[in-house]
N, C-alpha and C positions, 0 to 999 in steps of 0.2 A: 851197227846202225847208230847207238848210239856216238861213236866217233866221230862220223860223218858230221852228224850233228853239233857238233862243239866246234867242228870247222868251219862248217858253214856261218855257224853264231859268230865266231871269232869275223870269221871273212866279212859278215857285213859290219861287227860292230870297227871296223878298221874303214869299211868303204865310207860309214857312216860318221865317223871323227873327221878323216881326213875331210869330206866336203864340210862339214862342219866348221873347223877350224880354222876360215878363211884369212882371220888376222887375230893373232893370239893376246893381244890386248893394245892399249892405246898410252901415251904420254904426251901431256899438252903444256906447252910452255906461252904464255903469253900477260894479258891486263886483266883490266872487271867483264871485257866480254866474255872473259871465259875462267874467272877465279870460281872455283864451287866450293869455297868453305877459307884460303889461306889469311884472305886480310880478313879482322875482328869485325862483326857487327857491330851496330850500334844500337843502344836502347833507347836511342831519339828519335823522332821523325824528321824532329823541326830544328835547324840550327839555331833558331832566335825564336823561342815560344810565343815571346810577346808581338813579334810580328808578322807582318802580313803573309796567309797564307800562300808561298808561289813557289814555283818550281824550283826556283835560285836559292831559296831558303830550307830544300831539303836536305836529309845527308843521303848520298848515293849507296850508302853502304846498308841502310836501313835493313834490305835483305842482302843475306850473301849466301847464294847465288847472287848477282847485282840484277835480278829480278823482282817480278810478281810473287807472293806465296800462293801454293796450287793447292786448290781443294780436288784431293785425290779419289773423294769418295764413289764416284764412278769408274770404271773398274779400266775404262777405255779414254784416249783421247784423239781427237783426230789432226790430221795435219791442214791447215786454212790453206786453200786454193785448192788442193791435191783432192779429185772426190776420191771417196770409198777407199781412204789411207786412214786405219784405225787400228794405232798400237796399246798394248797394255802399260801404265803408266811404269817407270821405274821403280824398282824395291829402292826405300829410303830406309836401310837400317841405321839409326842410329851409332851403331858402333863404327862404321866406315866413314862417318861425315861429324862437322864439324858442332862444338856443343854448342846452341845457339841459346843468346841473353834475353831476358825479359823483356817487356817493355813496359817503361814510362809512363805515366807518372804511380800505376798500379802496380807495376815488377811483377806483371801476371806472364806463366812459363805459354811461352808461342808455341798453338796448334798446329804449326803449318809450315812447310817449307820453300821455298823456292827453288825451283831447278834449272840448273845451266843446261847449252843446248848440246854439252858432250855427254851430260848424263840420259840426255833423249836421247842424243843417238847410238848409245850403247845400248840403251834397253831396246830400239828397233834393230841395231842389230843382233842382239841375242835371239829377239824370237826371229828373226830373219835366218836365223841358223848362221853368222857370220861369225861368231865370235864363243867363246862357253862362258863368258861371267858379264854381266852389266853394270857391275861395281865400279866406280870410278870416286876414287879418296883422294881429299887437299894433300899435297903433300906434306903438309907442316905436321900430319899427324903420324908420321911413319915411325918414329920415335916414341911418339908418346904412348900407343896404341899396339896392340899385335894385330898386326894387318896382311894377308897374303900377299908373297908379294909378286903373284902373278897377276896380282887386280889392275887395275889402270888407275895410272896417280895423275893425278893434275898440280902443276907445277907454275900455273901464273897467279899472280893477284892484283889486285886492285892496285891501281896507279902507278903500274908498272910502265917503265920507260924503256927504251933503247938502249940505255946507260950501259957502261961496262961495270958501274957499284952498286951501289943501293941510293935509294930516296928517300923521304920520307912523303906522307900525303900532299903537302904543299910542294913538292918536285926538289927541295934542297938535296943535294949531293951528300951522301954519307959514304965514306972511303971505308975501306978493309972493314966492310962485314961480312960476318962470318954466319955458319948455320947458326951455332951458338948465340950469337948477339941477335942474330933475328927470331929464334923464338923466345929470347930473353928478353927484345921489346915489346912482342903480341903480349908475353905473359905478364909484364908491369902492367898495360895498358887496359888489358881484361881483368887485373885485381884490383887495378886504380883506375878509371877511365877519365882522367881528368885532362884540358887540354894540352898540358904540358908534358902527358906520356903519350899522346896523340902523335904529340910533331917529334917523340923519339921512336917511333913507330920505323922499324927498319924493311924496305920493301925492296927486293931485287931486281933486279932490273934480266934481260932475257939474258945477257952471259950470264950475270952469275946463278939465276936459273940452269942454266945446263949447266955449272960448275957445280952445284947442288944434287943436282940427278946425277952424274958422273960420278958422286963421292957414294952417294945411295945404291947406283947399283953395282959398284965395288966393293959393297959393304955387304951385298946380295940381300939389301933390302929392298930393290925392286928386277925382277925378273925381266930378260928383255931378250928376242931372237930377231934372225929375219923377219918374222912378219907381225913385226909390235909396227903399229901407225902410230908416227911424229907429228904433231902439226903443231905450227907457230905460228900464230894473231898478236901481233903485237906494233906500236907506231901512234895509236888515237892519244895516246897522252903525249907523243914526243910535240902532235900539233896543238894541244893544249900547253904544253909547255914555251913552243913558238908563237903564239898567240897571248900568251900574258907578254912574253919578253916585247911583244912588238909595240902589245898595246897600253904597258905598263910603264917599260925601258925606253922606247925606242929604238929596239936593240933589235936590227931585223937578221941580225947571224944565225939563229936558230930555224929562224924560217927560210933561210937560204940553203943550210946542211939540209932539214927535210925535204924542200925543194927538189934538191941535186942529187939526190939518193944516199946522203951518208947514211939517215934514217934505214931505209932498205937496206944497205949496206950489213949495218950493224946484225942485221938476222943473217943474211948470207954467212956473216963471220962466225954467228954461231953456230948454225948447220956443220959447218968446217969444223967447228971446235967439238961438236958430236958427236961427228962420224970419225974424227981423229982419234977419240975415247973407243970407240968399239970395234973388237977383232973381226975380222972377214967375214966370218959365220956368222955374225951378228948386225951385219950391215944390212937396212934395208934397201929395196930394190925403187924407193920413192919417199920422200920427206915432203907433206904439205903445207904452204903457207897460204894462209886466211889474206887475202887482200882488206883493204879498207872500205866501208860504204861513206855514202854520202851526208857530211853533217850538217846539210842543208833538211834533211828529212826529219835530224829530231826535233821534240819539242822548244828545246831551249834556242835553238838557231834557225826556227823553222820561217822562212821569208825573209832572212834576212841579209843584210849584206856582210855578215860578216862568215852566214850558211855559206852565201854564194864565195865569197875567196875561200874559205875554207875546203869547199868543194871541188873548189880549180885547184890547190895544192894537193888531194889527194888523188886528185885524176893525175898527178908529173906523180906522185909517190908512187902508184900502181903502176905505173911507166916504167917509172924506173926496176920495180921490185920485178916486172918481166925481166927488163932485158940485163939484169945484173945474175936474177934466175935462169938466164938464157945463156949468161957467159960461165956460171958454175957450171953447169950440164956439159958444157963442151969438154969439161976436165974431170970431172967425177965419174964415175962406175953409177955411185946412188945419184937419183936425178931428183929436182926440185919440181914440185908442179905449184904452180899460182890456183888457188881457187876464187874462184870468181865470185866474191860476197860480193863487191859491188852492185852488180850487173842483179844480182835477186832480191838486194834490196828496192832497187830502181823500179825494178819489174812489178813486185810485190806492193808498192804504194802507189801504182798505176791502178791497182785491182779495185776492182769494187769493196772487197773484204774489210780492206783498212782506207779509203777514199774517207769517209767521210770524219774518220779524227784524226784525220793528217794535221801535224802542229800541236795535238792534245797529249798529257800523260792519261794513262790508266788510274798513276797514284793519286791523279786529283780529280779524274772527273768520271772513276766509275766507283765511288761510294769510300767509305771509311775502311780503310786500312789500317788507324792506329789502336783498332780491338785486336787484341790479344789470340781471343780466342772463336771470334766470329769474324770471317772474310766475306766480301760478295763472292759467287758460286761460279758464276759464269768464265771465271780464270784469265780476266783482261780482254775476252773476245772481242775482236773487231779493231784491236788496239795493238799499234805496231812498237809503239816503245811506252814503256813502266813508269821513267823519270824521266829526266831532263834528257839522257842519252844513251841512255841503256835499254834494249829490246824487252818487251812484254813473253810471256809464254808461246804462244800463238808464234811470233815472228824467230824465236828462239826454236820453236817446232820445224820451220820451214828450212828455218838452216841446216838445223840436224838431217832431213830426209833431203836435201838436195845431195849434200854430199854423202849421204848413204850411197844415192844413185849414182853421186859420180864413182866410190868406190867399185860398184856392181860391174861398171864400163868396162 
């Protein structure tokens, strides 16, 4: 009897993993839409103290995540639009995330964190039974830290390009950086934060992001099978890039490559360059890429004309990232799918939810942020983006569970 019974336990805890286990962890390559801890904070708010409070005067970097900080003290949060969608907030341990800096002009240690929308959607999928860990750690820490390394690493950061080298924050090209020199310029910059170890600030670009993870999990510092999920967000800095050169240079070359798909391009080459790194058994059976929204809807571009062209380049970039999407698929075994950010952000700022601070940050007009250790509570609600261009909680929330849902499909 008792036998029987050790089989049967076994038998379900087997039936039980397996639906369990629907994707054994995640690796995200891309910019600030989705860095959760690689590029350094800042202990500033304000670029230029002595002036005028506005949007263009902030640093983007103030959280990173390039979010709101979330007051987690409610134990649940909901998804804006979705009714009766109430997951448990993420575990934020400290040891798997990045150490973050005081702030100014008190150097009082921050209460609070910001959370990107992969570390939501890991924690919806853990209690959704999709996944076994909700951990998801900047890559820059994989070295520094003993980290599992079956967790989910996140591998983009702030002001990441298209590039095939490195940048620095103001987009200047930095040749032959290595892992090395990039955590060797976070750490000048984090011992010294002055502006001249700022602009030596070494930031990679999506190749050599997977050139970086290639070397990682050869090194079996990060674990990876068939059903680890890929996704690549990356391109909003290459049209920032094209839009100084147009409007600084006159130099419309950059906006003609994004235009024409080399921008897309550049992800399709690294997808190739990923799946060329990993052995058969290890290939998956789908790699996602984050299309573009519309930079007409943030605050900083919000009605204007230069929202509206920016908005017409990224509808030819998602164009293009189908059907360059659509010509890999015809040659690969693993297939590319487009997800459709666009289309939910569009969606989402038709809503009543976010209608009425369309055009507004959260960072400036739903209360004081530069306290330390008191935030407003309500976690950006009603507010679709944080800063000039970067999504709020809320709209970061909606991301994460659209594509839960598309995962489910």
């Amino acid at each position: 009897m008792r036998i029987i019974k050790v089989i049967l336990s076994i038998g379900f805890l087997l039936c039980f993993s397996s639906s369990f286990a629907q994707f054994s962890n995640m690796i995200v390559f891309g910019d600030s839409l989705s860095d959760n801890g690689n590029f350094p904070e800042s202990s500033r708010i304000w670029k230029n103290p002595t002036a005028a409070k506005k949007i263009n005067n902030t640093f983007a970097q103030f959280y990173v995540p390039f979010s709101n900080p979330v007051d987690t003290s409610k134990k649940q949060f909901s998804v804006p639009i979705f009714k009766n969608r109430f997951f448990l907030w993420p575990t934020l341990n400290n040891l798997y995330l990045a150490k973050q800096v005081p702030i100014e002009p008190t150097f009082s240690a921050r209460q609070f964190r910001s959370i990107s929308w992969s570390h939501l959607f890991l924690s919806m999928a853990f209690q959704d039974q999709l996944t076994r860990s909700s951990h998801v750690s900047p890559s820059d820490l994989i070295y520094a830290r003993k980290i599992p390394n079956y967790f989910s690493f996140n591998y983009a950061w702030g002001y990441a390009t298209s590039s095939q080298d490195c940048v620095n924050p103001f987009y200047v090209k930095i040749a032959n950086c290595t892992a090395t020199s990039i955590i060797r310029s976070k750490q000048q910059y984090l011992a010294d934060p002055t502006n001249k170890n700022y602009r030596r600030i070494e930031i990679p670009g999506i190749a050599k992001q997977v050139a970086l993870f290639i070397d990682d999990k050869n090194k079996n510092k990060v674990s990876v099978n068939q059903k680890t999920v890929y996704i690549f967000w990356i391109g909003g800095n290459d049209l920032i890039v094209a839009n100084n050169a147009l409007k600084n240079h006159y130099d419309p070359l950059p906006v003609l490559k994004f235009s024409f798909g080399i921008t897309a391009w550049h992800t399709i080459q690294a997808i190739h360059t990923l799946l060329k790194s990993l052995p058969e058994n290890q290939k998956p059976p789908v790699i996602y890429i984050f299309n573009l929204f519309n930079p007409a809807l943030t605050p900083e571009f919000y009605q204007t004309t230069m929202g509206k062209l920016g908005n017409l380049c990224v509808c030819v970039y998602n164009f293009w990232l189908d059907v360059e999407s659509t010509i890999f698929n015809l040659f690969s075994r693993t297939k590319t799918k487009v997800i459709p950010v666009y289309h939910w952000y569009q969606k989402s700022s038709k809503n009543d939810y976010f209608k009425k601070t369309m055009g507004k940050s959260c960072q400036l007009n739903n209360g004081d942020y530069e306290n330390a250790v008191v935030i407003p509570k309500n976690n950006c609600a009603g507010f679709m983006f944080w800063n000039a261009v970067h999504p709020a909680m809320p709209m970061n929330a909606i991301v994460a569970y659209q594509f839960l849902l598309k995962l489910k499909k």
